[in-house]
C-alpha positions, 0 to 999 in steps of 0.5 A: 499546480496539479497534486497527484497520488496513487493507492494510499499516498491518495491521502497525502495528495489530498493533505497536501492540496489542502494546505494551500487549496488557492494554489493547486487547480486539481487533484488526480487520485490513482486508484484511492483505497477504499472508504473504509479503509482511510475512515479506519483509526488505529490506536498508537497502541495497535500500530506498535502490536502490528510492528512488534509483530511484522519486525519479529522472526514471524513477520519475515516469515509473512513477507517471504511468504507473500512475496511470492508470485502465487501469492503477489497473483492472487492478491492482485486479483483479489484486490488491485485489478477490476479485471483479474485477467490483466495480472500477467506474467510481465506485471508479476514479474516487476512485483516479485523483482520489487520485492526481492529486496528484503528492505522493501518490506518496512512500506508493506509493515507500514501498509499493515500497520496503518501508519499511512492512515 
């Protein structure tokens, strides 16, 4: 089998492969985050703060604030594209639709959090 994984799930694609590495014949990683970052360790302390922090009136506030399309386009280009130009109005408006759902928030908590990691 081919194991597959975008982003941060690219460290779940490669646990995966290597639970079994005679049965997968290759692994494909979709924008992997960087080194550094899968190389950071949190404390199940400092995961606890940053839920306690995401999950109060200020973490709703944060989510509000980031879910709108100025800020979901400067990120973007800050941090997802390699060509900021490629951020258009289409991309944005699949990004802002995904999270005008409150509920979405509990996997960018998470992101924030590290329990990915």
């Amino acid at each position: 089998c081919v194991v597959a994984g975008q982003s941060n799930l690219c460290t779940v694609a490669l646990e995966a492969a290597a639970l079994d590495p005679e049965a997968v014949k290759g692994v494909v990683l979709l924008g992997p985050p960087a080194v550094e970052a899968l190389s950071l360790d949190k404390s199940p302390e400092a995961i606890a703060k940053v839920w306690r922090i995401v999950g109060s009136p200020v973490g709703a506030a944060l989510f509000r604030f980031a879910r709108r399309k100025p800020f979901l386009a400067s990120f973007s280009k800050k941090n997802l594209f390699a060509d900021p130009a490629l951020v258009d109005d289409d991309y944005l408006d699949v990004c802002a639709a995904g999270a005008a759902d409150a509920a979405t928030r509990h996997a960018v908590f998470s992101f924030v959090a590290g329990t990915w990691r």
